[in-house]
N, C-alpha and C positions, 0 to 999 in steps of 0.2 A: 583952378584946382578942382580935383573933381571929387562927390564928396562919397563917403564909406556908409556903409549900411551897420546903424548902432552909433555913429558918430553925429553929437548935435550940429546946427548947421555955425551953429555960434558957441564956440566954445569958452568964450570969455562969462557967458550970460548963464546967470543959475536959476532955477526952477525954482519959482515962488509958489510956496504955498498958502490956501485961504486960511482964513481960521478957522474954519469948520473944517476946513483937512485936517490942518493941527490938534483941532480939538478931538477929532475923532480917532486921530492914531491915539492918542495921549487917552484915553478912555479903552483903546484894545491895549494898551503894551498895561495898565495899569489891573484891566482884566486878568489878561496872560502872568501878571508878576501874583497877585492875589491865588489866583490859582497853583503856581508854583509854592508860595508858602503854604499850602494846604498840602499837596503831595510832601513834600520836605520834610514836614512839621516834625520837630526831634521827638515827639511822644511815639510818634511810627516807627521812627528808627529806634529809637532807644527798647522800647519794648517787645519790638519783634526782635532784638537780637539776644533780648534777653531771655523769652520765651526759646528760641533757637539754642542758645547755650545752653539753657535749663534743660531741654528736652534729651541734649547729648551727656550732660554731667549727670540727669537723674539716672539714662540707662550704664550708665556706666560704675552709678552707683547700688542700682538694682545686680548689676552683674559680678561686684568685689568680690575676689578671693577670703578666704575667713585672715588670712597674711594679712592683704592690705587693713582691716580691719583693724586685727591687733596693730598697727602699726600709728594708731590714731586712735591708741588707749582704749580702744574699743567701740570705737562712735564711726559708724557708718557717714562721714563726713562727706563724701560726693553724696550720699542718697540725700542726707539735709542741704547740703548747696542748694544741689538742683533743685529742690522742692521750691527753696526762697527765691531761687531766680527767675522760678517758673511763676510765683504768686508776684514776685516785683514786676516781671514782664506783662501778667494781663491786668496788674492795676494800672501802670503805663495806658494799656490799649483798652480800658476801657474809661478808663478819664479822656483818651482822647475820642470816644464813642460819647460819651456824656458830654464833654464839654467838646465841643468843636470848634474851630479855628473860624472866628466871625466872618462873615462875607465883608468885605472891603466897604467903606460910608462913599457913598457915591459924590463926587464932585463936584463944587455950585458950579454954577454959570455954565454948563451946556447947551447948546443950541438948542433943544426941545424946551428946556423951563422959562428960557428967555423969548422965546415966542408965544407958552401961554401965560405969560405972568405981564 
């Protein structure tokens, strides 16, 4: 048989990994996932879409006919919307400026603490 280029020469036989392979993928996927809960983190989402509505419901309330008005007993009700969605939105985003989404507790037993301990 003759053999293909990309093809192992033994296809029955699996690629063993060390531990310190193991350990070291297992310390970037757990990097890579830490990181992803911080871009994600629903204080981001949540508050920037609230600041985003708020900024279209205020203009829209700045812009009301004196109709639309009367038609809400006389309370300019998108111009107050928008105002609270707009203060909901940057308490959202500055709570998550104040408090920030902890960096990950790093894992016992890696190969560097086990060789200075």
């Amino acid at each position: 048989m003759t053999e293909q280029p990309g093809q192992p020469d033994h296809p029955g036989r699996h690629h063993h990994y060390t531990e310190d392979d193991l350990s070291r993928d297992v310390a970037d996927l757990e990097t890579k996932s830490a990181t992803a809960a911080r871009i994600f983190d629903l204080r981001r989402i949540i508050g920037g879409l609230f600041v985003l509505y708020g900024v279209i419901v205020t203009i829209v309330g700045i812009t009301d006919s004196q109709s639309a008005i009367d038609k809400a007993q006389g309370v300019n009700i998108n111009l107050w919307t928008g105002i609270g969605m707009l203060l909901l939105g940057i308490f959202f985003l500055a709570w998550l400026k104040l408090r920030p989404t902890p960096p990950p507790i790093p894992p016992e037993g890696l190969p560097e603490e086990k060789e200075s301990a």
